[in-house]
PDB file of N, CA, C and O in Angstrom:
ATOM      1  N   UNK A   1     110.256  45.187  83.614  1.00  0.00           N
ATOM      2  CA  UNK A   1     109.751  43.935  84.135  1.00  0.00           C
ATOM      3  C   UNK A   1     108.916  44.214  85.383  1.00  0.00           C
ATOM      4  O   UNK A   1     109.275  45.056  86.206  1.00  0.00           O
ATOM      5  N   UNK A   2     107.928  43.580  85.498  1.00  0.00           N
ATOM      6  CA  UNK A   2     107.228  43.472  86.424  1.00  0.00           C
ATOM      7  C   UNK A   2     106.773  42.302  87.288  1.00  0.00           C
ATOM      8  O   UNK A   2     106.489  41.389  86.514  1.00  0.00           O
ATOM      9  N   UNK A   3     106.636  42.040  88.171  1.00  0.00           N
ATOM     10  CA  UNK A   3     106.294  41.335  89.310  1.00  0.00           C
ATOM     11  C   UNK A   3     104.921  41.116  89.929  1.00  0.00           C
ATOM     12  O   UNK A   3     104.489  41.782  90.870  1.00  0.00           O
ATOM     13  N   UNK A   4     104.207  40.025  89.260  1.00  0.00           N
ATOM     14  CA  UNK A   4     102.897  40.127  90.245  1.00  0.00           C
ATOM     15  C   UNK A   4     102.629  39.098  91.773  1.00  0.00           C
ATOM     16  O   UNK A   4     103.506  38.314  92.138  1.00  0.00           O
ATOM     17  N   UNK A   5     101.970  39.178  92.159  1.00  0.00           N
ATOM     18  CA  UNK A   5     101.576  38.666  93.103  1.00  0.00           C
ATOM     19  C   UNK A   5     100.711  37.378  92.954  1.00  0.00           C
ATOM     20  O   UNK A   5     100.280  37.479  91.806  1.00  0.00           O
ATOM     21  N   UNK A   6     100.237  36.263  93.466  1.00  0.00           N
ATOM     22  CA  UNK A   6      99.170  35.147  92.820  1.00  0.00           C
ATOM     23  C   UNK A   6      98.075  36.320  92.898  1.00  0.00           C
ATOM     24  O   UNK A   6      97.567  36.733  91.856  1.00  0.00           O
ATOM     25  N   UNK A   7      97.801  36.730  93.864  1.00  0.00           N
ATOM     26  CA  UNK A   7      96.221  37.250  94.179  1.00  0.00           C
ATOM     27  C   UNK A   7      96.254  38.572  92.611  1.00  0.00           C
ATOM     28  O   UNK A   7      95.378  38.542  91.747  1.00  0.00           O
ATOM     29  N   UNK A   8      97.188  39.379  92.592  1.00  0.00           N
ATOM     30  CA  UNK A   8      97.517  39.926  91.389  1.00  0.00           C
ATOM     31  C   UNK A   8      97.504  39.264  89.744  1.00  0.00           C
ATOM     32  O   UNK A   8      97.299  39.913  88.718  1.00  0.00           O
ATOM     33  N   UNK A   9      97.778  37.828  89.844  1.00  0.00           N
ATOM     34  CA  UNK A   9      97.778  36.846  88.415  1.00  0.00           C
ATOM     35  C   UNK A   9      96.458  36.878  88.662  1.00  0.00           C
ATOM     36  O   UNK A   9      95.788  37.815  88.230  1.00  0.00           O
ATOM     37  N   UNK A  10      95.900  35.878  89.379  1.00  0.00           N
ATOM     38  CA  UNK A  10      94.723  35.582  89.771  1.00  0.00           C
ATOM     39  C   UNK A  10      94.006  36.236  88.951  1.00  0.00           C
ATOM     40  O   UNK A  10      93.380  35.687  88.045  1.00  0.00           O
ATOM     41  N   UNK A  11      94.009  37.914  89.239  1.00  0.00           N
ATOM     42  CA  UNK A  11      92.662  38.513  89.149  1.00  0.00           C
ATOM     43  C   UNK A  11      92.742  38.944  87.697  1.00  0.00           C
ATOM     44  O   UNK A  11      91.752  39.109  86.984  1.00  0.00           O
ATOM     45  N   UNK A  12      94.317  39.155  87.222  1.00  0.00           N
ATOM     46  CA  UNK A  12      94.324  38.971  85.124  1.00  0.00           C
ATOM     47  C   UNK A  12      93.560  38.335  84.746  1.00  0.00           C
ATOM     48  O   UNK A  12      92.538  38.696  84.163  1.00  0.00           O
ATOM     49  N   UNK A  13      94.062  36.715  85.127  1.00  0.00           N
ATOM     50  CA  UNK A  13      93.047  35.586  84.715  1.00  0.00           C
ATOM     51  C   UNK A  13      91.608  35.525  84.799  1.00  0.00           C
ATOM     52  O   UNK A  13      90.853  34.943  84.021  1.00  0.00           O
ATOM     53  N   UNK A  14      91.263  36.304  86.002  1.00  0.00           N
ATOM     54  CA  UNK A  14      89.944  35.963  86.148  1.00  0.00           C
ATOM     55  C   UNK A  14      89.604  34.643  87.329  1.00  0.00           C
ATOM     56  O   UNK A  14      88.457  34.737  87.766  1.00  0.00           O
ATOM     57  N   UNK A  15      89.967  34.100  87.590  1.00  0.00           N
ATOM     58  CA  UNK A  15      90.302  33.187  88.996  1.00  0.00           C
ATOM     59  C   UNK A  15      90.394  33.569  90.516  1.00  0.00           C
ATOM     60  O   UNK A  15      90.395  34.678  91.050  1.00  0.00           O
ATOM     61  N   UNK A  16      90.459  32.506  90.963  1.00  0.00           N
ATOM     62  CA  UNK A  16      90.609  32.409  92.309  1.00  0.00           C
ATOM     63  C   UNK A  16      92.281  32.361  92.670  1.00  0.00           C
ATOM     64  O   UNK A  16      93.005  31.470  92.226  1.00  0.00           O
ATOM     65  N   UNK A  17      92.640  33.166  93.310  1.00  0.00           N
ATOM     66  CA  UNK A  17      93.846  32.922  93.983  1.00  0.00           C
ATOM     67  C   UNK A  17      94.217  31.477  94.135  1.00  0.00           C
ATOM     68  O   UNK A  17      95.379  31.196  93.843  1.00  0.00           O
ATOM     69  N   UNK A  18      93.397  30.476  94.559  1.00  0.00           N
ATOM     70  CA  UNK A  18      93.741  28.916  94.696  1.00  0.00           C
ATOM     71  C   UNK A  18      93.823  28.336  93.685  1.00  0.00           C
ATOM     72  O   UNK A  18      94.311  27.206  93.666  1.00  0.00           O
ATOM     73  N   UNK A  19      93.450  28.839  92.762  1.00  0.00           N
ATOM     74  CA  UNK A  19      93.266  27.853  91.337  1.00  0.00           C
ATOM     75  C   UNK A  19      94.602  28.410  90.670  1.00  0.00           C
ATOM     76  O   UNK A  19      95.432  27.585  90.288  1.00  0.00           O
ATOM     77  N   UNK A  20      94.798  29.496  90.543  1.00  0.00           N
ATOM     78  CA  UNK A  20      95.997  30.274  90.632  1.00  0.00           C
ATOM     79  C   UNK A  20      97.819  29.271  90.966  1.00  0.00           C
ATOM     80  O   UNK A  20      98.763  28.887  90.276  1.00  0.00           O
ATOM     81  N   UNK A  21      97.345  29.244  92.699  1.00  0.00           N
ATOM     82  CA  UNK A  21      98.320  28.495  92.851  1.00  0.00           C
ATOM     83  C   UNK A  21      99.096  27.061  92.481  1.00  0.00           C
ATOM     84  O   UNK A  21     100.215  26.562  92.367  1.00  0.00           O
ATOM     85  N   UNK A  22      97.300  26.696  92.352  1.00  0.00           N
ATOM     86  CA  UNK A  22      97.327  25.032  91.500  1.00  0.00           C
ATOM     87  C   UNK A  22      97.751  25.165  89.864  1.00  0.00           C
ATOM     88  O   UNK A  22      98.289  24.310  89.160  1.00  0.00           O
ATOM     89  N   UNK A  23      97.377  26.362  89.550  1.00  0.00           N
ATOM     90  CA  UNK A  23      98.352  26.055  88.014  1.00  0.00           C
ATOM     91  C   UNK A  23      99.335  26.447  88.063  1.00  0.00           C
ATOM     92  O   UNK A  23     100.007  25.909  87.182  1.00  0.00           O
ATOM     93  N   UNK A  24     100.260  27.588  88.986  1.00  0.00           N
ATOM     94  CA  UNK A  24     101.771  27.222  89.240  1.00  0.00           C
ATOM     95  C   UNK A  24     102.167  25.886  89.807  1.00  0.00           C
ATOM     96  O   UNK A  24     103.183  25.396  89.314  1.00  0.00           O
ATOM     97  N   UNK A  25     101.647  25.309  90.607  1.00  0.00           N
ATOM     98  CA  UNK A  25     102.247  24.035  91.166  1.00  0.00           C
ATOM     99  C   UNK A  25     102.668  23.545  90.092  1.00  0.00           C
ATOM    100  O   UNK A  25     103.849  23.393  89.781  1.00  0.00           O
ATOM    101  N   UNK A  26     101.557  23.223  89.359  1.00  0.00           N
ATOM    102  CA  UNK A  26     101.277  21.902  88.004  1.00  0.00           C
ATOM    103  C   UNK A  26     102.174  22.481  86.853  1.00  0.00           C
ATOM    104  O   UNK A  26     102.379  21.760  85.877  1.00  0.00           O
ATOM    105  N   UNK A  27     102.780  23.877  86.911  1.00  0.00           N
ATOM    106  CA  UNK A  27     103.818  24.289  85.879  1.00  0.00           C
ATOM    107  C   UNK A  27     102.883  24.832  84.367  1.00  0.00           C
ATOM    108  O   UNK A  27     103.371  25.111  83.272  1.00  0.00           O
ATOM    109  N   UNK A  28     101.378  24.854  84.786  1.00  0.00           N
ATOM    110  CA  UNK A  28     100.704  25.475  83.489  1.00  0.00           C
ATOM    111  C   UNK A  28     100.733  26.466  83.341  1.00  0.00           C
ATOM    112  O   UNK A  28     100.749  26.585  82.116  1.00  0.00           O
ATOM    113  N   UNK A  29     100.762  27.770  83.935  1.00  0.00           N
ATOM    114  CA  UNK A  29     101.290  28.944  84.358  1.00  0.00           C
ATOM    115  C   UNK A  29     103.075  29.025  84.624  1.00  0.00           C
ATOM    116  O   UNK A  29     103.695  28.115  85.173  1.00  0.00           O
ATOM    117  N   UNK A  30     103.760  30.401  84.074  1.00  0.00           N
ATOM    118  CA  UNK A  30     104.857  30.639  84.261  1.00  0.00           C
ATOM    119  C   UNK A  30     104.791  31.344  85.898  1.00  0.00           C
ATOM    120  O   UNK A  30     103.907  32.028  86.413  1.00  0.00           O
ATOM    121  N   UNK A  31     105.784  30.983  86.312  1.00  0.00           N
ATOM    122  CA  UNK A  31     106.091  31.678  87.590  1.00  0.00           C
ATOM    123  C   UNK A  31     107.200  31.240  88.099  1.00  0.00           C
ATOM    124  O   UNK A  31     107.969  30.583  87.397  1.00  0.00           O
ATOM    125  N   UNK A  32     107.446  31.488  89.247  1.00  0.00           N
ATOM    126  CA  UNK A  32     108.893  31.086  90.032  1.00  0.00           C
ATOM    127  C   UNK A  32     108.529  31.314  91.625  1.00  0.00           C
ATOM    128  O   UNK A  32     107.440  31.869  91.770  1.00  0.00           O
ATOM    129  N   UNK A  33     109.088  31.058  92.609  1.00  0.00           N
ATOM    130  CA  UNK A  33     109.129  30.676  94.103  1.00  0.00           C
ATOM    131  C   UNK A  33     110.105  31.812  94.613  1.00  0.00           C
ATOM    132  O   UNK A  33     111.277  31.437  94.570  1.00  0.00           O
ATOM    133  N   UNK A  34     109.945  33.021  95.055  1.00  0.00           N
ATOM    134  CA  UNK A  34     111.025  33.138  95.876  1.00  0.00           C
ATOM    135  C   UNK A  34     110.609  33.448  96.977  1.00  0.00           C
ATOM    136  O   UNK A  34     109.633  34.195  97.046  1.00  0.00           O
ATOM    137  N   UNK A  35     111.222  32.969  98.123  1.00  0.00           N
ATOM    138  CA  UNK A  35     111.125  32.192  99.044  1.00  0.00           C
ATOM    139  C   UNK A  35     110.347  30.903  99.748  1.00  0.00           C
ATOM    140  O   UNK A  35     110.798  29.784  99.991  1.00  0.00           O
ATOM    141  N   UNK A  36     109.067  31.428  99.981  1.00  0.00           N
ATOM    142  CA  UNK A  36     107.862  30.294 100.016  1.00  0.00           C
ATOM    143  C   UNK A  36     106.349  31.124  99.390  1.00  0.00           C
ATOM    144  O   UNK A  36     105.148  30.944  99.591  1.00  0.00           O
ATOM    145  N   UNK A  37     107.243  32.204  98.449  1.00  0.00           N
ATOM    146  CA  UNK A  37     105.791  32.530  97.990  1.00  0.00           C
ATOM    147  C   UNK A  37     105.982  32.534  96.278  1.00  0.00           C
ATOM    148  O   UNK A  37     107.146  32.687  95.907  1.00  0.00           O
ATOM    149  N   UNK A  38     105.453  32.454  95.733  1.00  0.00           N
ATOM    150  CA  UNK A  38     105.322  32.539  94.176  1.00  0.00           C
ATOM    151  C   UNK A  38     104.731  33.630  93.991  1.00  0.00           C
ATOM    152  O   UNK A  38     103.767  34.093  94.600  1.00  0.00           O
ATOM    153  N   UNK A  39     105.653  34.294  92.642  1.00  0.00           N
ATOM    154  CA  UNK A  39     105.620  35.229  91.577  1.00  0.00           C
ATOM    155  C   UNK A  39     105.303  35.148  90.245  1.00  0.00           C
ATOM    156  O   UNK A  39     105.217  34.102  89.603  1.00  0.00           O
ATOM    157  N   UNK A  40     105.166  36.023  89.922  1.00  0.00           N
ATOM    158  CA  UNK A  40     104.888  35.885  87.606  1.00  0.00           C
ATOM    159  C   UNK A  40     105.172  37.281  87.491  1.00  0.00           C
ATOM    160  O   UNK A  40     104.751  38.373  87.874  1.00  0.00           O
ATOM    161  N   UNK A  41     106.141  36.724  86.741  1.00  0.00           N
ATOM    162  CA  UNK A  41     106.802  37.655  85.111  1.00  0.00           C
ATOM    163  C   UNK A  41     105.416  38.309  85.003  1.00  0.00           C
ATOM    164  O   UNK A  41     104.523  37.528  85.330  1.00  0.00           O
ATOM    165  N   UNK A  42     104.973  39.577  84.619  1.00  0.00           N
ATOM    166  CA  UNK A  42     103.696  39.979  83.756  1.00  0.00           C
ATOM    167  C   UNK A  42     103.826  39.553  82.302  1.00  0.00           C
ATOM    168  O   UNK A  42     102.997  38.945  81.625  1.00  0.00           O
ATOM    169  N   UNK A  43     104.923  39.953  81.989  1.00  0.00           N
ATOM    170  CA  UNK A  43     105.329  39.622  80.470  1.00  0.00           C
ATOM    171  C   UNK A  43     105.706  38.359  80.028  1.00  0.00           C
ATOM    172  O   UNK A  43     105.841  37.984  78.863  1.00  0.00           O
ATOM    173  N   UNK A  44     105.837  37.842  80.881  1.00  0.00           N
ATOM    174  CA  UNK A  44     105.643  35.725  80.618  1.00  0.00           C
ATOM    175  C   UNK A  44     104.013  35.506  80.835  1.00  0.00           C
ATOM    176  O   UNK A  44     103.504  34.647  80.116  1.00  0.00           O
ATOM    177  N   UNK A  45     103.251  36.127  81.657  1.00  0.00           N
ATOM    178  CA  UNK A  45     101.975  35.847  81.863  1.00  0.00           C
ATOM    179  C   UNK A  45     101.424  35.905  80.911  1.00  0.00           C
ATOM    180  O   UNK A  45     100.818  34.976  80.377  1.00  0.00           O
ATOM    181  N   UNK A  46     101.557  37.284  80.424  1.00  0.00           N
ATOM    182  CA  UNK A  46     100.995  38.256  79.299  1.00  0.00           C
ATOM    183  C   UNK A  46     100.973  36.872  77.579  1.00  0.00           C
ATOM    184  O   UNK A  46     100.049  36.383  76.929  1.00  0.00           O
ATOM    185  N   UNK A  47     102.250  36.769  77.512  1.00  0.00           N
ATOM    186  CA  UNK A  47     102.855  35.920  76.392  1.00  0.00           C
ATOM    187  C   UNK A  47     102.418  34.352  76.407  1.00  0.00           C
ATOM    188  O   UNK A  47     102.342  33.832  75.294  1.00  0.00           O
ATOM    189  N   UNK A  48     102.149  33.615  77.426  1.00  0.00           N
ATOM    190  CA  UNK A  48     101.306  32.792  78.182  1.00  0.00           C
ATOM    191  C   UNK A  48     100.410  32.585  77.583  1.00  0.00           C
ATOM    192  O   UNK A  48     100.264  31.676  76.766  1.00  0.00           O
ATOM    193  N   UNK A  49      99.118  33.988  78.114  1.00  0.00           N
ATOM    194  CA  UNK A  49      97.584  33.961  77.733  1.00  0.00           C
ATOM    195  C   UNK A  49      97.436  34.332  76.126  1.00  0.00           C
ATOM    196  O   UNK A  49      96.280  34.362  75.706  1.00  0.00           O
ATOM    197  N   UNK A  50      98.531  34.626  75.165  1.00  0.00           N
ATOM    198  CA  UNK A  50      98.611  35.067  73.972  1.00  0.00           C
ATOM    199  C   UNK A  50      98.659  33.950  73.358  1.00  0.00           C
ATOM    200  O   UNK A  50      97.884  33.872  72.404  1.00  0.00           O
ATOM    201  N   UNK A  51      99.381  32.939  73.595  1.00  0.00           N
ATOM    202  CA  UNK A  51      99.644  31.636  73.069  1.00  0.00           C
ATOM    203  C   UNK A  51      98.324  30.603  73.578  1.00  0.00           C
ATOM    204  O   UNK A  51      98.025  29.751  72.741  1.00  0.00           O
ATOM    205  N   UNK A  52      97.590  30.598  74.739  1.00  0.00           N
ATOM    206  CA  UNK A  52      96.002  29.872  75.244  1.00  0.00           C
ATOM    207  C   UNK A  52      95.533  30.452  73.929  1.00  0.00           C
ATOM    208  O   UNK A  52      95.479  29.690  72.964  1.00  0.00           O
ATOM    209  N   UNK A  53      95.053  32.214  73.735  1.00  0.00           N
ATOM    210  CA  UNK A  53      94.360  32.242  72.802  1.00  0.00           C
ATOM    211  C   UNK A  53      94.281  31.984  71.299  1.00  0.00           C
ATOM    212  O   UNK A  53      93.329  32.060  70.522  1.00  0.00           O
ATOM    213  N   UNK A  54      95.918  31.565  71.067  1.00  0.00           N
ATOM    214  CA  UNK A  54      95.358  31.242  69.574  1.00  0.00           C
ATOM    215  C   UNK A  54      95.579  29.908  69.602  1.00  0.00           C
ATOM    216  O   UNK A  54      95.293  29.334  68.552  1.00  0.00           O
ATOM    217  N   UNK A  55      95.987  29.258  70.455  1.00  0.00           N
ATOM    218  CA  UNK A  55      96.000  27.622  70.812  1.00  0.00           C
ATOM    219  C   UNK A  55      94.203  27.275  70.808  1.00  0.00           C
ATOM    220  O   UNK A  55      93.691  26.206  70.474  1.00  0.00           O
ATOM    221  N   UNK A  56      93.589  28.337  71.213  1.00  0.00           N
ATOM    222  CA  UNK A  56      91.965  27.851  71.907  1.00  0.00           C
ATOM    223  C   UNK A  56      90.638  28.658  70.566  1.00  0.00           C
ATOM    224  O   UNK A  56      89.464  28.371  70.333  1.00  0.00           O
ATOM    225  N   UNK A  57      91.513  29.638  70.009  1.00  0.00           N
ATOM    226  CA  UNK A  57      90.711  30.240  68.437  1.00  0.00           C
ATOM    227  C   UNK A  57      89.668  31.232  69.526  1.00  0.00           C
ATOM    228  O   UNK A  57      89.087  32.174  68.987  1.00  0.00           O
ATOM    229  N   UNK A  58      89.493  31.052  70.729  1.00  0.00           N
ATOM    230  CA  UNK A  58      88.501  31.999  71.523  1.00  0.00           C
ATOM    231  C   UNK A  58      89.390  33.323  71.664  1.00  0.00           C
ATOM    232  O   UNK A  58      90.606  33.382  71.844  1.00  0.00           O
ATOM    233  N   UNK A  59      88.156  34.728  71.493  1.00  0.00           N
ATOM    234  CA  UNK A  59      88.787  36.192  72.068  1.00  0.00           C
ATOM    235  C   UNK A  59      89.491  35.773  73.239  1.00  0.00           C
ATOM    236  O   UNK A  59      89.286  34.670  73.746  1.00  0.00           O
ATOM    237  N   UNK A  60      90.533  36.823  73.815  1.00  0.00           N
ATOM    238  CA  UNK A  60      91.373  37.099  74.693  1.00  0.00           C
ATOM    239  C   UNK A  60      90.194  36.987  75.755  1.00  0.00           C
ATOM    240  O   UNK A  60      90.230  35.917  76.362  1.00  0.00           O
ATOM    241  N   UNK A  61      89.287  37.730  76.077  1.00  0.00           N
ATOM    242  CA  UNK A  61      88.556  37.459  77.221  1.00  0.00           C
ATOM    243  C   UNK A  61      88.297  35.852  77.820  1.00  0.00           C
ATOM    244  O   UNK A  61      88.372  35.471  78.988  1.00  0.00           O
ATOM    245  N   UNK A  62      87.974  35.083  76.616  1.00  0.00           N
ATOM    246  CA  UNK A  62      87.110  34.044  77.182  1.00  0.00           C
ATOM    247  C   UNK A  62      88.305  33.117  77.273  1.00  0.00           C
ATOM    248  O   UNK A  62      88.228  32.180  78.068  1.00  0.00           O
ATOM    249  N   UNK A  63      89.390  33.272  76.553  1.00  0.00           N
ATOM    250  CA  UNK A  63      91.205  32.322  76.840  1.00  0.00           C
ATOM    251  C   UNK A  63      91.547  32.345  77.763  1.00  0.00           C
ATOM    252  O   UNK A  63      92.300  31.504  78.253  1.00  0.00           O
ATOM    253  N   UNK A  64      91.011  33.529  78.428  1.00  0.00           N
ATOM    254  CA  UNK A  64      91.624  33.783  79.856  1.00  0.00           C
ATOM    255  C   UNK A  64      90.977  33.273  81.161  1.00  0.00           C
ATOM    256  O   UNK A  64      91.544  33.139  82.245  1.00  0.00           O
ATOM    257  N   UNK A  65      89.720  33.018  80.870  1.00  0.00           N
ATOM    258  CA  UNK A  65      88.656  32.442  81.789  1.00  0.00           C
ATOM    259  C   UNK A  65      89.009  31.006  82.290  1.00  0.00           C
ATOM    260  O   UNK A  65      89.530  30.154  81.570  1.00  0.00           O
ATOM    261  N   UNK A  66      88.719  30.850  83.418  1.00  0.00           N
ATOM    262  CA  UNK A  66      89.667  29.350  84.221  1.00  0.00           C
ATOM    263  C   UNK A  66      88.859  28.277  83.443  1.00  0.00           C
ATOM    264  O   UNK A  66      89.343  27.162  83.248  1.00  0.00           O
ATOM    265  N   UNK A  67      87.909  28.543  83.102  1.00  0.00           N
ATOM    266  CA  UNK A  67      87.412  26.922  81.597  1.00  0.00           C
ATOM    267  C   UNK A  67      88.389  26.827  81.013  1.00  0.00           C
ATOM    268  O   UNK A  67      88.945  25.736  81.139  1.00  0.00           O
ATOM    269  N   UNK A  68      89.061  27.840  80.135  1.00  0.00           N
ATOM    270  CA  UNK A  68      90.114  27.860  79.095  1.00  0.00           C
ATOM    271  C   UNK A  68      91.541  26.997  79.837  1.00  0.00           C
ATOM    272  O   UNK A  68      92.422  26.450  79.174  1.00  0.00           O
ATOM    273  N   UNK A  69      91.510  27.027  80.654  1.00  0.00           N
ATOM    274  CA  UNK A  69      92.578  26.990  81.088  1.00  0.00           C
ATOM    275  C   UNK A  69      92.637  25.321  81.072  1.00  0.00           C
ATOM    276  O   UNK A  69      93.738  24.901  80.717  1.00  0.00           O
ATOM    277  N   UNK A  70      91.903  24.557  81.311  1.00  0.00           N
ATOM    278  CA  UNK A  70      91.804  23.407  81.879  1.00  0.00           C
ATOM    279  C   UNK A  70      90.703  22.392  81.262  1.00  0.00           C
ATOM    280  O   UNK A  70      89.655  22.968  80.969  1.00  0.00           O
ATOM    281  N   UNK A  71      90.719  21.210  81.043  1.00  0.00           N
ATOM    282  CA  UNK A  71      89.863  20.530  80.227  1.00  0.00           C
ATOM    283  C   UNK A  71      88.628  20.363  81.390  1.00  0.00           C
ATOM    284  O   UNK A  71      88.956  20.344  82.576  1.00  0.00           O
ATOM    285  N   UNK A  72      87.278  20.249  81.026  1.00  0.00           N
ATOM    286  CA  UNK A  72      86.111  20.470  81.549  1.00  0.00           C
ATOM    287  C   UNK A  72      86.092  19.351  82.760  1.00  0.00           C
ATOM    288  O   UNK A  72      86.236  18.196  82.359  1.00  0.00           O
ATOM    289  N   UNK A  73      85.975  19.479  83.818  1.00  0.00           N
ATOM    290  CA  UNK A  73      85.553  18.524  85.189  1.00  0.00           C
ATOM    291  C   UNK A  73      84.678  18.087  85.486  1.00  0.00           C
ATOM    292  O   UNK A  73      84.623  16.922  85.881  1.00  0.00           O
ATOM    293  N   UNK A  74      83.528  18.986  85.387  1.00  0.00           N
ATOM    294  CA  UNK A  74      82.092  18.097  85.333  1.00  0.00           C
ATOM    295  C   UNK A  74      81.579  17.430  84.663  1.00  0.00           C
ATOM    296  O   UNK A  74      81.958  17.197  83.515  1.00  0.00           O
ATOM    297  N   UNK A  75      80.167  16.743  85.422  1.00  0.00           N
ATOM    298  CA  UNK A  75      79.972  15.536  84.481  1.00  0.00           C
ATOM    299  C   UNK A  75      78.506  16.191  83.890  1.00  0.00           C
ATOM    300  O   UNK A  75      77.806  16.901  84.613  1.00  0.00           O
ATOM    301  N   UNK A  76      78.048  15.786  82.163  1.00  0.00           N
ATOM    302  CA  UNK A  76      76.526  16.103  81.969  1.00  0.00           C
ATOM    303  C   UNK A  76      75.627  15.120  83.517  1.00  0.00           C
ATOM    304  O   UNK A  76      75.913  14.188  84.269  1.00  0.00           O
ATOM    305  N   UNK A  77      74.386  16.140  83.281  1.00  0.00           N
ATOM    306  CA  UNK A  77      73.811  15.671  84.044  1.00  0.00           C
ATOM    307  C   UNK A  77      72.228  14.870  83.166  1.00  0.00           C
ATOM    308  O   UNK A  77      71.393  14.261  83.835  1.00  0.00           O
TER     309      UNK A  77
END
């Protein structure tokens, strides 16, 4: 078992450390709190982004990309 860090998830994903933290808050990401900092399982992460990609039919690269993660925010222009 292994132990990452946000700034460590983060950079799997492809993200920002903050966006990071906002999908542990929101519980879309596996992780846990110990003390006042948050952690991730690699192998809950790992199992996580395995289930985005065949939930999303996109390669592992692009499942993992913070679009994938989240329904689109902007507006057409």
């Amino acid at each position: 078992m292994r132990i990452l860090t946000t700034r460590e998830a983060a950079n799997l994903l492809r993200t920002t450390e903050i966006t990071m933290l906002r999908l542990l808050r929101a519980g879309v990401v596996p992780g846990f709190k110990l003390g006042h900092v948050w952690r991730i399982d690699l192998d809950a992460l790992l199992a996580w982004m395995r289930v985005q990609e065949s939930l999303s039919g996109l390669p592992s690269s692009a499942a993992s990309s913070p679009m994938a993660l989240s329904p689109a925010t902007h507006r057409e222009r």
